[in-house]
N, CA, C and O atoms as a GROMACS GRO file, in nm:
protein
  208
    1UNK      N    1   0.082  -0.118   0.000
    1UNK     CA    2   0.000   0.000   0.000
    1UNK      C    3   0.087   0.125   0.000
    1UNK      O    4   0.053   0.230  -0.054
    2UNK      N    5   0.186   0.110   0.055
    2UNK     CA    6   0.322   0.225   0.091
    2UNK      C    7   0.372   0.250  -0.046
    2UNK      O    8   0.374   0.366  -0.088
    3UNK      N    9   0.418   0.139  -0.128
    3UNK     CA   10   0.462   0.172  -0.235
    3UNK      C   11   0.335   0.217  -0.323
    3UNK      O   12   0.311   0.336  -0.343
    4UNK      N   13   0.259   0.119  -0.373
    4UNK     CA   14   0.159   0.160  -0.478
    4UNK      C   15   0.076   0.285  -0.420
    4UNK      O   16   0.041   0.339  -0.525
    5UNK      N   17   0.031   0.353  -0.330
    5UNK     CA   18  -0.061   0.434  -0.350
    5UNK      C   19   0.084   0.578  -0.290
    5UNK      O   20   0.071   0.692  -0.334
    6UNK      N   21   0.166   0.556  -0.225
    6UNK     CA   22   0.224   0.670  -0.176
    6UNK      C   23   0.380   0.707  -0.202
    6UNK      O   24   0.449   0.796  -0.152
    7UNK      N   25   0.415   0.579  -0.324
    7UNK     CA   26   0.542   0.617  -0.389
    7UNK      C   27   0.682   0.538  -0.298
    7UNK      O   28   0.798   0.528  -0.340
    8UNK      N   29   0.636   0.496  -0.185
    8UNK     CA   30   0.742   0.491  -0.055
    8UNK      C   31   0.792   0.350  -0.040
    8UNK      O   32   0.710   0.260  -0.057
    9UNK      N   33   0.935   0.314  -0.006
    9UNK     CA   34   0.908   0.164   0.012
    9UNK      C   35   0.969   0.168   0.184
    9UNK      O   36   1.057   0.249   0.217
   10UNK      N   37   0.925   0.097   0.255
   10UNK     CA   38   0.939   0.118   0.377
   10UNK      C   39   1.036  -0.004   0.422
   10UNK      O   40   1.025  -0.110   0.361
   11UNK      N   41   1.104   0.006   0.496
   11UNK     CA   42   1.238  -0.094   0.598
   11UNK      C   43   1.126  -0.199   0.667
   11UNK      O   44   1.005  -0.187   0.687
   12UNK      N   45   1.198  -0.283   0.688
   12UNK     CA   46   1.132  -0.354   0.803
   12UNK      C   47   1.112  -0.381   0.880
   12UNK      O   48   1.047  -0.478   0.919
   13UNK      N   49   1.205  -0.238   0.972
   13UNK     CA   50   1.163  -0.193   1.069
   13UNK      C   51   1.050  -0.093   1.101
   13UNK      O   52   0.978  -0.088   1.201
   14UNK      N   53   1.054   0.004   0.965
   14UNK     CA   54   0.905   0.060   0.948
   14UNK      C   55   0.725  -0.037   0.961
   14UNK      O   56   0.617  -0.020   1.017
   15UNK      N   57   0.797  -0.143   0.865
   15UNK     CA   58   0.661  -0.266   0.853
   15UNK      C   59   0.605  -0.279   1.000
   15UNK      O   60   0.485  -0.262   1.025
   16UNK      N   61   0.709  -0.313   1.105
   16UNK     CA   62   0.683  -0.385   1.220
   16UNK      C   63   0.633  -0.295   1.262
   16UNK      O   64   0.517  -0.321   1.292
   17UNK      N   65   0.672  -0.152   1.289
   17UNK     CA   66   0.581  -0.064   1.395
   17UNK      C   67   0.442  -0.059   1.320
   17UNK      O   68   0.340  -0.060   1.389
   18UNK      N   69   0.435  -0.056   1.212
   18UNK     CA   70   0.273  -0.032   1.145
   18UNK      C   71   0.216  -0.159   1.154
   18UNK      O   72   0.100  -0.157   1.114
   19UNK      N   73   0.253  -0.265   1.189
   19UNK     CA   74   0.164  -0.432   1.219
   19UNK      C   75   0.155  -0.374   1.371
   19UNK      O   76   0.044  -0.346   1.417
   20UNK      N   77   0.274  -0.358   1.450
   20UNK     CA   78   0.214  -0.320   1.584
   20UNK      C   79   0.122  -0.242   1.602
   20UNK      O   80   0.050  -0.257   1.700
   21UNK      N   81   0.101  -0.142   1.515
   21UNK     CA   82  -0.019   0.002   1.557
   21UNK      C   83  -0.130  -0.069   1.540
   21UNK      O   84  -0.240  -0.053   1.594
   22UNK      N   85  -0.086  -0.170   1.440
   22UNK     CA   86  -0.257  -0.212   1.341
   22UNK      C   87  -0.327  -0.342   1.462
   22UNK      O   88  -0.442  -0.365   1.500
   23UNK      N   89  -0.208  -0.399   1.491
   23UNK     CA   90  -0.245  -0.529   1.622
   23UNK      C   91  -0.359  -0.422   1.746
   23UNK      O   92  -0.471  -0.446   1.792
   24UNK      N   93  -0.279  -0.320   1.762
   24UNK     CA   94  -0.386  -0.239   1.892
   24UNK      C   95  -0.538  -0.224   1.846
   24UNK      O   96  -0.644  -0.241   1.907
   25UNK      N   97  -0.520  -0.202   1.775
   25UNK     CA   98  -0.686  -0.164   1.712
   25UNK      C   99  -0.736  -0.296   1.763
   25UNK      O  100  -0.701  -0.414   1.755
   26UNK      N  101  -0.876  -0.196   1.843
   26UNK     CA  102  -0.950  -0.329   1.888
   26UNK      C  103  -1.140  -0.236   1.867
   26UNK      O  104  -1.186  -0.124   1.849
   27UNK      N  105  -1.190  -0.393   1.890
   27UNK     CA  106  -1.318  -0.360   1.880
   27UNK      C  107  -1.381  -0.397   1.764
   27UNK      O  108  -1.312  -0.427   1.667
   28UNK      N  109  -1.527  -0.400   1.758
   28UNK     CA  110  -1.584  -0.410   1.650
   28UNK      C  111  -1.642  -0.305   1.582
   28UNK      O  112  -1.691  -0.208   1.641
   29UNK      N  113  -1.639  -0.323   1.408
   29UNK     CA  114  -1.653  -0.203   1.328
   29UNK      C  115  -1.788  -0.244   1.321
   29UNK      O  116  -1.855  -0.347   1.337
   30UNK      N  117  -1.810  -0.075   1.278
   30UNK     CA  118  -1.920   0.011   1.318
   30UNK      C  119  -2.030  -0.057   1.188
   30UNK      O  120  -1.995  -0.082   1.072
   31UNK      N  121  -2.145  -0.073   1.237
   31UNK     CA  122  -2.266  -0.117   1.130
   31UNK      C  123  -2.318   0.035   1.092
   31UNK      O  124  -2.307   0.138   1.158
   32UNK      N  125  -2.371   0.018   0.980
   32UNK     CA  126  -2.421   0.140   0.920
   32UNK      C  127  -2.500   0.074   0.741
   32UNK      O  128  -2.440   0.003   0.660
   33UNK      N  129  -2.622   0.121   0.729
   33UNK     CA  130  -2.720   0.066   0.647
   33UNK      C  131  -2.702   0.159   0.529
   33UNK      O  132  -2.719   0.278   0.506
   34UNK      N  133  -2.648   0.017   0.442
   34UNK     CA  134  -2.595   0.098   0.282
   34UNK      C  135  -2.815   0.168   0.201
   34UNK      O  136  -2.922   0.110   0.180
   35UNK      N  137  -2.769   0.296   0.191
   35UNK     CA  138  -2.939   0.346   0.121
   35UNK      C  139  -2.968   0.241  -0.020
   35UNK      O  140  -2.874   0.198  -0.086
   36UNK      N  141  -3.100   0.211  -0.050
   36UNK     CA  142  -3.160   0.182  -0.114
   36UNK      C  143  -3.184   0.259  -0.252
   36UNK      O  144  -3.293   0.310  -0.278
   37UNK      N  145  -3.065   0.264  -0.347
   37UNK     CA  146  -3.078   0.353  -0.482
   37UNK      C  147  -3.196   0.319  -0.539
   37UNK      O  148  -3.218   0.199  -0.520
   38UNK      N  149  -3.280   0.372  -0.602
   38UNK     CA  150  -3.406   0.374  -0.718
   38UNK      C  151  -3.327   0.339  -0.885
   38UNK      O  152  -3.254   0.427  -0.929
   39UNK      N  153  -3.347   0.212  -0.968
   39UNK     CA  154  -3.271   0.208  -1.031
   39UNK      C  155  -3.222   0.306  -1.171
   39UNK      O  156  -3.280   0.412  -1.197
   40UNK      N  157  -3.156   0.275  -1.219
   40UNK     CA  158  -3.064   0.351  -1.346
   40UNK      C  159  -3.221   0.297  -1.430
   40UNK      O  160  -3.300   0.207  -1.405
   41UNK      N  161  -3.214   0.433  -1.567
   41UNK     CA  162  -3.270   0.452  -1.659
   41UNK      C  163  -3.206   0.513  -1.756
   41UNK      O  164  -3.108   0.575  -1.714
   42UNK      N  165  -3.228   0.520  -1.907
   42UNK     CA  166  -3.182   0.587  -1.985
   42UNK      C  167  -3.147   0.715  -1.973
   42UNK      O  168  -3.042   0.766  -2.012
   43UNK      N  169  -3.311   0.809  -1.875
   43UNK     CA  170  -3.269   0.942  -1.875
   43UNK      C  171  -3.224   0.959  -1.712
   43UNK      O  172  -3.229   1.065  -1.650
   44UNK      N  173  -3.187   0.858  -1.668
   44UNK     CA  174  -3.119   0.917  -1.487
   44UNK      C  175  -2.974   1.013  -1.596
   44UNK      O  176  -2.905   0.991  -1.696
   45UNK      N  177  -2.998   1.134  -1.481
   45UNK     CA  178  -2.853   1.245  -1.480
   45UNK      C  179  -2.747   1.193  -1.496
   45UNK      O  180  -2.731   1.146  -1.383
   46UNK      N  181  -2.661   1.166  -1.551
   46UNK     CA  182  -2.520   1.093  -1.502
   46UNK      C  183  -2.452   1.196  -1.448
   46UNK      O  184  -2.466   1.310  -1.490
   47UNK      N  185  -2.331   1.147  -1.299
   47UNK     CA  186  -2.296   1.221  -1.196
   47UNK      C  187  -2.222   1.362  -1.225
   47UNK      O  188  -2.161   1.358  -1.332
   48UNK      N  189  -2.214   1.453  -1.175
   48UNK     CA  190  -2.044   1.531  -1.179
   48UNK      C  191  -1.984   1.481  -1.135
   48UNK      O  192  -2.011   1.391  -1.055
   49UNK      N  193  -1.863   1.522  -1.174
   49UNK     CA  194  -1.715   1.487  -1.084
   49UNK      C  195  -1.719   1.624  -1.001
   49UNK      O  196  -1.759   1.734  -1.040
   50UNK      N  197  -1.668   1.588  -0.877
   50UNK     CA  198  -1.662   1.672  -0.750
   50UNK      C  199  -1.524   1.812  -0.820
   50UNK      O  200  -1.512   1.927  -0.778
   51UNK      N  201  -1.438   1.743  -0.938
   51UNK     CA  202  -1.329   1.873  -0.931
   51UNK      C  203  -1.359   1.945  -1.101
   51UNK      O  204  -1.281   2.014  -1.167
   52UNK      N  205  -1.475   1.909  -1.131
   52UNK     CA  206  -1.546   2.064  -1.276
   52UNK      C  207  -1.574   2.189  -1.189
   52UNK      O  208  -1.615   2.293  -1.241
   0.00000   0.00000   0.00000
């Protein structure tokens, strides 16, 4: 992920502290109810992009 999304290649001493940070994380992730889209049609809007 270090290399492909942020250019970086990290030691393996870098790896280990980021498995340690990631081991702490505790708990269970959060539920949340994906909305119910109305489906696609010929004339649905197609989206903007957020940067026009």
């Amino acid at each position: 992920m270090g290399r492909v999304q942020l250019g970086k290649k990290f030691t393996p001493e870098e790896n280990a502290k980021i498995v340690a940070f990631l081991k702490t994380l505790t708990g269970d992730q959060p539920s949340f109810k994906i909305p119910l889209l109305p489906p696609s049609a010929d004339n649905t809007p197609r989206p903007t992009p957020f940067d026009k």
